[in-house]
TORKOL-4160 file (C-alpha; in steps of 0.2 Angstrom, whole numbers, padded with zeros to 4 digits, m for minus):
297
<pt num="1" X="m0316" Y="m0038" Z="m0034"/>
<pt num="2" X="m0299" Y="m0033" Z="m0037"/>
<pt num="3" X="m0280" Y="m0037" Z="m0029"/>
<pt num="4" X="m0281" Y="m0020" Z="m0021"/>
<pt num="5" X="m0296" Y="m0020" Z="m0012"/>
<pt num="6" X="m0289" Y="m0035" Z="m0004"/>
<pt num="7" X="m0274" Y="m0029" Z="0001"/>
<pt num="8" X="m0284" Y="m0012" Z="0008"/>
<pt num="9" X="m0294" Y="m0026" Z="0019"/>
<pt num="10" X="m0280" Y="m0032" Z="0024"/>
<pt num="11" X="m0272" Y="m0017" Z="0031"/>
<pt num="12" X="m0287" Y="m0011" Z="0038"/>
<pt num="13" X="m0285" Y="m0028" Z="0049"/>
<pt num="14" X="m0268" Y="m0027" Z="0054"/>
<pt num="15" X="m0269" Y="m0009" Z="0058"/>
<pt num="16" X="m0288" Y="m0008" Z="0070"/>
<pt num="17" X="m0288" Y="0009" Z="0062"/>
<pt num="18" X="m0293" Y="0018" Z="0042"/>
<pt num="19" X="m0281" Y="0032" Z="0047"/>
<pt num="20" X="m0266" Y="0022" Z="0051"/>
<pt num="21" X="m0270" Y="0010" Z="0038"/>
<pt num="22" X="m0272" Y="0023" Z="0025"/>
<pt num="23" X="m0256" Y="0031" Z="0029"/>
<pt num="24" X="m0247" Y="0013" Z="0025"/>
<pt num="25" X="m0255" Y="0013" Z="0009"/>
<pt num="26" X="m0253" Y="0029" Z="0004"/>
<pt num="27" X="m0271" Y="0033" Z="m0001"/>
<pt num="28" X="m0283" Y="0048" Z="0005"/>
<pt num="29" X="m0294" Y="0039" Z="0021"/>
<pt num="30" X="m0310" Y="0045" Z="0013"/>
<pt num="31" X="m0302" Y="0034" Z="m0004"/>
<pt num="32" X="m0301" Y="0017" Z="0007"/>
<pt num="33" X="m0317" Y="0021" Z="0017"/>
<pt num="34" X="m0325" Y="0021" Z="m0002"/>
<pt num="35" X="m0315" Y="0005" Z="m0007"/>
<pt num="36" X="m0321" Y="m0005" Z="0008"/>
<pt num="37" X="m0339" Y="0000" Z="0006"/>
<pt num="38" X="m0336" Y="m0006" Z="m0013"/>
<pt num="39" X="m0332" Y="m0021" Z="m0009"/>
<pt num="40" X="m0344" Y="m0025" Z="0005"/>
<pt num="41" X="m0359" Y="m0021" Z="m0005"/>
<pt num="42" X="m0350" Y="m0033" Z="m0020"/>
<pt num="43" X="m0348" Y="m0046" Z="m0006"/>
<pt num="44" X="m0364" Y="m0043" Z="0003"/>
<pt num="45" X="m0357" Y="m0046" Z="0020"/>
<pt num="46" X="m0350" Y="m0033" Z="0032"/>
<pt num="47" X="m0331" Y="m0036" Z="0035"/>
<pt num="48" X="m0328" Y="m0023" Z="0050"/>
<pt num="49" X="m0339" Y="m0017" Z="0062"/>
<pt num="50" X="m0335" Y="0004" Z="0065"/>
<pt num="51" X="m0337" Y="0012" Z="0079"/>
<pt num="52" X="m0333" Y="0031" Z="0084"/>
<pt num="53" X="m0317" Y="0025" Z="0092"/>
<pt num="54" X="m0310" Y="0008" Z="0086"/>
<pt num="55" X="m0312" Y="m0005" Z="0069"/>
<pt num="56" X="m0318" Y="m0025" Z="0074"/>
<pt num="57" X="m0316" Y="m0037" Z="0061"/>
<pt num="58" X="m0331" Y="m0047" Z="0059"/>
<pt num="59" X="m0334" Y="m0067" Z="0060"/>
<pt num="60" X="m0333" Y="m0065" Z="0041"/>
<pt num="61" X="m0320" Y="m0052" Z="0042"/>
<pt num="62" X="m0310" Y="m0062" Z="0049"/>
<pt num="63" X="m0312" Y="m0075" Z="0036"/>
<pt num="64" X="m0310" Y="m0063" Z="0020"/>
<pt num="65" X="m0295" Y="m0057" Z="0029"/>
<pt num="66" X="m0286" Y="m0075" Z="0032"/>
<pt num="67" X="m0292" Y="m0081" Z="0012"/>
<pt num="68" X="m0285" Y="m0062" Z="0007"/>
<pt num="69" X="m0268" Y="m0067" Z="0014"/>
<pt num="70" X="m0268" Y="m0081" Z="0004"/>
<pt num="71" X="m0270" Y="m0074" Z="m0011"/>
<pt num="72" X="m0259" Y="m0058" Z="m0012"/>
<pt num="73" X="m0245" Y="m0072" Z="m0004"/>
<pt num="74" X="m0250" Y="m0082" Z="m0020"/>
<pt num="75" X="m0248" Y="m0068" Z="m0031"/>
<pt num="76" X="m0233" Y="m0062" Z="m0025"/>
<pt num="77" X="m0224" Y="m0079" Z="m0026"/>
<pt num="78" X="m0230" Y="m0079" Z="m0045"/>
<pt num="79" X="m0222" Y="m0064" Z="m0048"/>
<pt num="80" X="m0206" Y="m0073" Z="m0042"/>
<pt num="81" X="m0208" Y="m0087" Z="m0051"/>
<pt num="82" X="m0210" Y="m0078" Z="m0065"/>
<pt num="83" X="m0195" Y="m0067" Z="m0062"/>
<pt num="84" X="m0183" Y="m0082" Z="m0059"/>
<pt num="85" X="m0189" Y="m0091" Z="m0076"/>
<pt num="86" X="m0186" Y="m0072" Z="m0086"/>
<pt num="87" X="m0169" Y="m0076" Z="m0079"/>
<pt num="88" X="m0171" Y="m0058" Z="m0069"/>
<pt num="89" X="m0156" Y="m0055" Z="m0056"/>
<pt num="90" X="m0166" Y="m0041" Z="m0048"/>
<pt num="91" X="m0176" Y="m0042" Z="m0030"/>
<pt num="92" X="m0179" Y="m0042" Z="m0014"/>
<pt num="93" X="m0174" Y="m0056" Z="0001"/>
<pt num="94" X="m0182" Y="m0054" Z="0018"/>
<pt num="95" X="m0174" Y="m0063" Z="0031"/>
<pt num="96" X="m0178" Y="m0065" Z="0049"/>
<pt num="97" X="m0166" Y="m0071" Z="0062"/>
<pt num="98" X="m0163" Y="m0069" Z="0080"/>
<pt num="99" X="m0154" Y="m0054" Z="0086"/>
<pt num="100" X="m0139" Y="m0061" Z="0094"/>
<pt num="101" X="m0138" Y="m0077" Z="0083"/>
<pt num="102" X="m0138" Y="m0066" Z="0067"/>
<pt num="103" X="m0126" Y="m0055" Z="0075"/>
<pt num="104" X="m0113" Y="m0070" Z="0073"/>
<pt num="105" X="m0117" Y="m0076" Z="0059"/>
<pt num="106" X="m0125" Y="m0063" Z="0046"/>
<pt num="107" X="m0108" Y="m0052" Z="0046"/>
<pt num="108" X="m0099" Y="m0067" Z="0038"/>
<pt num="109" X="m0112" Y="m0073" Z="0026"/>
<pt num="110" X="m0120" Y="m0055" Z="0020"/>
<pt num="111" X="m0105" Y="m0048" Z="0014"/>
<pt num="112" X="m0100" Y="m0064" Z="0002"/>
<pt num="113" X="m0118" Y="m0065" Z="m0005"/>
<pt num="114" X="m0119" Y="m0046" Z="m0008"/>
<pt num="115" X="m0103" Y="m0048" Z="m0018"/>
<pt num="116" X="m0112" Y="m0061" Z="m0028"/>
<pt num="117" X="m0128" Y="m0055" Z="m0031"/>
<pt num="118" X="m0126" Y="m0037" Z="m0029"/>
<pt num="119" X="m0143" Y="m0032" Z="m0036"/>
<pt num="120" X="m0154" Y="m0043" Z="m0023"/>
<pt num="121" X="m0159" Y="m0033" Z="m0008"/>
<pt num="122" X="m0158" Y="m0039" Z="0009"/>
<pt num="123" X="m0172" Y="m0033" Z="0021"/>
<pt num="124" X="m0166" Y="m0040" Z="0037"/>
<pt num="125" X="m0179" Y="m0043" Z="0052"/>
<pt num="126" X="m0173" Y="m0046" Z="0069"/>
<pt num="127" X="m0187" Y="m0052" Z="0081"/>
<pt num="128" X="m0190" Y="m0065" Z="0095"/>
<pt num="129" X="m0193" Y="m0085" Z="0089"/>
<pt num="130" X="m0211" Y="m0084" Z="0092"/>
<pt num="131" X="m0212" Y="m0068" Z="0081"/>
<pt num="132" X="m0202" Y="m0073" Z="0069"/>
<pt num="133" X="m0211" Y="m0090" Z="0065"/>
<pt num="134" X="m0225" Y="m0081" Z="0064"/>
<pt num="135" X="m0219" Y="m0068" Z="0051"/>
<pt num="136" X="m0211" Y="m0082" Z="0042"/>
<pt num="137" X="m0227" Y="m0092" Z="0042"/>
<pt num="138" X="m0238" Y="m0078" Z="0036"/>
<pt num="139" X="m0227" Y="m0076" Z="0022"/>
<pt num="140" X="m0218" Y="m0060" Z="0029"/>
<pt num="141" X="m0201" Y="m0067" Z="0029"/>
<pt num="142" X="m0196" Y="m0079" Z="0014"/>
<pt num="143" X="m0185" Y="m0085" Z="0028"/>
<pt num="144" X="m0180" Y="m0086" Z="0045"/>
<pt num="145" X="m0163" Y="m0091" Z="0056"/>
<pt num="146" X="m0169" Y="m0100" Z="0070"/>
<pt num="147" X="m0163" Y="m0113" Z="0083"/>
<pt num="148" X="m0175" Y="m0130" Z="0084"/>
<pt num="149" X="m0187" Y="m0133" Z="0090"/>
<pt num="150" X="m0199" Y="m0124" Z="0081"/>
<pt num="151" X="m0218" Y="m0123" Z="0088"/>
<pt num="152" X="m0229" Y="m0117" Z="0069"/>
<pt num="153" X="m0235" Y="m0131" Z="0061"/>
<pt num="154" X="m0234" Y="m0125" Z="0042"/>
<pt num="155" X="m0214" Y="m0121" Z="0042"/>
<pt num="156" X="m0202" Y="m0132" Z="0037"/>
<pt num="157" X="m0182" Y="m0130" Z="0037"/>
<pt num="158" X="m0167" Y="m0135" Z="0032"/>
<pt num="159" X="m0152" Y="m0138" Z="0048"/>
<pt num="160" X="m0135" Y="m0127" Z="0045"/>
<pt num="161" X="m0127" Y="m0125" Z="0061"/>
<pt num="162" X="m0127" Y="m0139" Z="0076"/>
<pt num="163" X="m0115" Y="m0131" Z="0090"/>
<pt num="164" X="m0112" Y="m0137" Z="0108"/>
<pt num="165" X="m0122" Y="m0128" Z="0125"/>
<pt num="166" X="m0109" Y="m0124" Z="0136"/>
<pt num="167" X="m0113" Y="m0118" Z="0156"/>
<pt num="168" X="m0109" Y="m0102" Z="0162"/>
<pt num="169" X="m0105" Y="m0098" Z="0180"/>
<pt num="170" X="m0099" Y="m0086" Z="0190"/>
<pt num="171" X="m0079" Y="m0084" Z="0190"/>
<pt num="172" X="m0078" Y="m0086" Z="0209"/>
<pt num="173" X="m0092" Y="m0101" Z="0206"/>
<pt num="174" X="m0085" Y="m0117" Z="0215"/>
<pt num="175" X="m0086" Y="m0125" Z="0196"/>
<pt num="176" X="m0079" Y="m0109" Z="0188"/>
<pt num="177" X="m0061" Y="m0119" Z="0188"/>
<pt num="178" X="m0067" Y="m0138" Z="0187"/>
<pt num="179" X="m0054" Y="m0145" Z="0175"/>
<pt num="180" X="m0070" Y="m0160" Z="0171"/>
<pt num="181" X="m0087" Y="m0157" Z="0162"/>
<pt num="182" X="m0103" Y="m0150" Z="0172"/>
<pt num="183" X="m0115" Y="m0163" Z="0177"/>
<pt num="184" X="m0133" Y="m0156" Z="0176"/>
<pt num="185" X="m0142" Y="m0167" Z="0189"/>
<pt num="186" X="m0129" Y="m0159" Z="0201"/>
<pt num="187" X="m0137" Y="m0141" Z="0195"/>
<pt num="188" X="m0153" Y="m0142" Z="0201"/>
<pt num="189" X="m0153" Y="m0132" Z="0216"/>
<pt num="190" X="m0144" Y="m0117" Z="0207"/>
<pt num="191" X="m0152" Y="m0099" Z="0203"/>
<pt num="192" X="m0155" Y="m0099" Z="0184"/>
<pt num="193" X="m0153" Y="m0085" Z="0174"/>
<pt num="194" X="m0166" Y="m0086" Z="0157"/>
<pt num="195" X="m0174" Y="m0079" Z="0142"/>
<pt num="196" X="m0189" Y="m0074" Z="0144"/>
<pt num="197" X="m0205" Y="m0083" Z="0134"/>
<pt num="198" X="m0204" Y="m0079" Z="0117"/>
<pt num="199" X="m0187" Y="m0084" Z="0114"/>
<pt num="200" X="m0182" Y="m0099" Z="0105"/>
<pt num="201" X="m0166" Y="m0102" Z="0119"/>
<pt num="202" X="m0178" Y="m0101" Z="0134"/>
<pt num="203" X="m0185" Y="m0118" Z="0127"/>
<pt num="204" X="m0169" Y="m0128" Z="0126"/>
<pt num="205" X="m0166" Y="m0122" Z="0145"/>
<pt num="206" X="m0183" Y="m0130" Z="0149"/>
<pt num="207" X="m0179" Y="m0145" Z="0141"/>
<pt num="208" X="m0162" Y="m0147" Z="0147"/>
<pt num="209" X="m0168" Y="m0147" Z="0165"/>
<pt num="210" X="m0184" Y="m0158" Z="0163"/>
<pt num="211" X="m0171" Y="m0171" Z="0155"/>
<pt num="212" X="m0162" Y="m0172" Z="0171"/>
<pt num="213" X="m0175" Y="m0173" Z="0183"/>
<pt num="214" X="m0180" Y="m0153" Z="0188"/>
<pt num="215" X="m0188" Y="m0139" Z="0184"/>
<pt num="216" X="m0176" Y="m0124" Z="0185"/>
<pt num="217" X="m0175" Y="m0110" Z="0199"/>
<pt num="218" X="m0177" Y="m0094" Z="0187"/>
<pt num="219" X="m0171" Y="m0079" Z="0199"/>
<pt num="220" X="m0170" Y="m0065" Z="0183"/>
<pt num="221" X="m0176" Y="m0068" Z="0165"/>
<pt num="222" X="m0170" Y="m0055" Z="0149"/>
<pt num="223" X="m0173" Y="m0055" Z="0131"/>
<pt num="224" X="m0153" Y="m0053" Z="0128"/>
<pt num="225" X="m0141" Y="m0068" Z="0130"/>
<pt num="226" X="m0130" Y="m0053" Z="0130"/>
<pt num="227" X="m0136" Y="m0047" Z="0149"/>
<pt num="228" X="m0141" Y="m0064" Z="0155"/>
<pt num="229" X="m0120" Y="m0068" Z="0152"/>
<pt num="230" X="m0117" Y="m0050" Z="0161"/>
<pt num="231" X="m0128" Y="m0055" Z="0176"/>
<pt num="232" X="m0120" Y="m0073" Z="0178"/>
<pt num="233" X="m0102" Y="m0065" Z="0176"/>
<pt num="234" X="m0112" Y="m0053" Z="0190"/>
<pt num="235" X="m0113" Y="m0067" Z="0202"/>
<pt num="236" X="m0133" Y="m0067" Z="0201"/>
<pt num="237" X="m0136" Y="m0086" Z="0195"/>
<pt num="238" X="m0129" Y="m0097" Z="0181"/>
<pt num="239" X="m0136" Y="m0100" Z="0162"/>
<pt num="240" X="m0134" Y="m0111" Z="0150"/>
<pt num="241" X="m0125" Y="m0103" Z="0132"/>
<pt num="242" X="m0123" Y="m0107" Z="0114"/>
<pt num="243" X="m0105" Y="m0107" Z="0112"/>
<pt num="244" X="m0105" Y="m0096" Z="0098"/>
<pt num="245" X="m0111" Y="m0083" Z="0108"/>
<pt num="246" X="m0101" Y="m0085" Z="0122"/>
<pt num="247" X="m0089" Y="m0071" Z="0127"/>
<pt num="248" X="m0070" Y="m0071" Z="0124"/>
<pt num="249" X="m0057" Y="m0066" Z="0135"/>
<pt num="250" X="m0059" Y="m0049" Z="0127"/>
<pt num="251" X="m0074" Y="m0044" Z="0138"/>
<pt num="252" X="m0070" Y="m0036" Z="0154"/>
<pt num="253" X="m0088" Y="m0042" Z="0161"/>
<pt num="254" X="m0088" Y="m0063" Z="0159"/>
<pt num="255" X="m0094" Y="m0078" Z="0166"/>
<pt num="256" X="m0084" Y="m0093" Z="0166"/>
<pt num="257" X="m0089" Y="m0107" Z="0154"/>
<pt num="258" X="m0089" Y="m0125" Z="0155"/>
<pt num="259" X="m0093" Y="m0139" Z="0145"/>
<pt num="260" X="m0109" Y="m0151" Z="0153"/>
<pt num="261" X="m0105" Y="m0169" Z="0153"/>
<pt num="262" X="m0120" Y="m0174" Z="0142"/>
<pt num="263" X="m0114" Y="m0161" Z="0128"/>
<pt num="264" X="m0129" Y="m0156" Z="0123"/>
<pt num="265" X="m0130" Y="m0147" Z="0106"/>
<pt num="266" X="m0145" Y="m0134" Z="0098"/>
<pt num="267" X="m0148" Y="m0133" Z="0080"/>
<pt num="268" X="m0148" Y="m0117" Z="0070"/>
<pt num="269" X="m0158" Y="m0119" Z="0055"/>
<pt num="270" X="m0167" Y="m0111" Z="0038"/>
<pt num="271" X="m0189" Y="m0112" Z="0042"/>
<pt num="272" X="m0198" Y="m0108" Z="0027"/>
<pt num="273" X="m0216" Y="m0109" Z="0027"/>
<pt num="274" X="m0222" Y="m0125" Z="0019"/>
<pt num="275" X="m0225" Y="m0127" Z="0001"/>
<pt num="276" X="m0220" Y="m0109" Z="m0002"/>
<pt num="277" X="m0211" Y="m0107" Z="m0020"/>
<pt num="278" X="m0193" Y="m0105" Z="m0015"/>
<pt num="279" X="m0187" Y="m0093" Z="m0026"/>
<pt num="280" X="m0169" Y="m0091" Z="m0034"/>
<pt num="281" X="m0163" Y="m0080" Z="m0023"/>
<pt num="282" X="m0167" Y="m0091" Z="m0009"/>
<pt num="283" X="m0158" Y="m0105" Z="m0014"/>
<pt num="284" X="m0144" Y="m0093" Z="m0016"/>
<pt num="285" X="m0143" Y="m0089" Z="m0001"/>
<pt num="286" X="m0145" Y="m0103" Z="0007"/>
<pt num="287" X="m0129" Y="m0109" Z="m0005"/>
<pt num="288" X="m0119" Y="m0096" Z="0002"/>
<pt num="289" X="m0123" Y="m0098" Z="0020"/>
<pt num="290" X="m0117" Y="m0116" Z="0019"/>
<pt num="291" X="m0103" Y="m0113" Z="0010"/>
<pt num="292" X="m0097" Y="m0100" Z="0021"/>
<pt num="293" X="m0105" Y="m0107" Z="0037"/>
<pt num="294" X="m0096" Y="m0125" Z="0034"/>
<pt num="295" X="m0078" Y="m0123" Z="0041"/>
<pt num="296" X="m0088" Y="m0115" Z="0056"/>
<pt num="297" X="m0098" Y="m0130" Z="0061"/>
């Protein structure tokens, strides 16, 4: 059995199909066909069940494909390991983060750590939470920018950034110039505005209304902040924001913020999966985004 039989298996699992997945390998189909019939007899158990028009894994498939994962993620991480103790600068860092978090942060931590490590690539992957736990999980993303909480079991992180949920109304709202903090009992028969499931925000709305007695009225759901903040400014419902994301006076198109009188506060954090080696240029970058990330907070 070798390394690349796995990783063929592998592909053949992700993709449902030998052409595509021998297009992403960049080997002649009738090359992997021959491969995976190699292995199988080796094995002596069928791993996909072909048909004229689509691939299955099988029960044991399925299981040759999860313990496959495994090992080429194993592999990979002793090839880091090995290039950190050779005291080799050179690699490659993939980082998942939200779109519109990362679109705040990322431009004022990328550019110091690309001057410092100028030889480690960054491979940036913007998805939803749910996506991105799952990426990170599976060994896809060394590490992630998300906001707690997180829902996979097997990462861990570390907390960077704690900032405050403000509320966004419309600007002819009756609160749009209350000069005192927003009480949330008092919002429970307001249209909400929401990110739809999948994203990490979505959740902290959800929580915030079940802590103060009601489930929230969601009139239009998006998977921007950025047009959920355009339809509240719109005059369509209200939303709850993370500050950092709220809009300045520059916009021509803006709701009206106000603080809540609980002052409730999400955490941005690092999620890694657990027991994954994390590797120099990890810790680098974690470094530098608390160094530059510190007199934000």
């Amino acid at each position: 059995m070798e390394l690349r039989q796995l990783q063929y298996a592998l592909q053949i699992a992700i993709e449902k199909n030998f052409s595509r997945a021998a297009e992403k390998l960049h080997i002649a189909q009738p090359s992997l066909s021959q491969q995976l019939s190699k292995l199988e007899k080796e094995i002596g158990v069928l791993l996909f069940q072909r048909t004229t028009n689509s691939v299955e894994v099988t029960h044991a498939g399925a299981l040759f494909v999860e313990k496959a994962q495994n090992i080429l993620d194993m592999v990979e991480q002793l090839k880091i390991e090995m290039d950190d103790i050779s005291q080799m600068r050179k690699g490659k860092l993939v980082v998942g983060s939200l779109p519109i978090t990362g679109a705040h942060v990322l431009p004022l931590v990328l550019p110091v750590f690309q001057e410092r490590y100028p030889e480690i690539e960054i491979v940036l992957v913007e998805d939803t939470s749910a996506n991105l736990e799952n990426l990170t999980a599976s060994g896809g993303a060394d590490i992630s920018l998300l906001s707690l909480p997180l829902s996979d079991e097997a990462l861990d992180f570390e907390a960077v950034i704690e900032e405050e949920i403000v509320l966004a109304v419309p600007p002819n709202h009756s609160l749009a110039h209350s000069s005192i903090p927003a009480d949330l009992e008092l919002l429970k028969d307001e249209p909400f505005i929401a990110l739809k499931k999948g994203q990490g925000f979505r959740q902290i709305t959800l929580q915030l209304c079940s802590k103060a007695g009601f489930t929230p009225r969601i009139v239009f759901e998006s998977s921007n902040i950025e047009t959920v903040q355009s339809l509240v400014a719109a005059g369509m419902g209200i939303a709850f924001v993370p500050h950092m994301v709220s809009r300045g006076r520059w916009s021509e198109i803006a709701p009206a913020y106000l603080p809540l009188s609980n002052r409730p506060t999400r955490t941005l954090v690092v999620a890694y999966r657990k027991g994954r080696y994390l590797s120099k240029a990890v810790a680098a970058f974690m470094d530098t985004f608390r160094e530059v990330m510190k007199p934000q907070m």
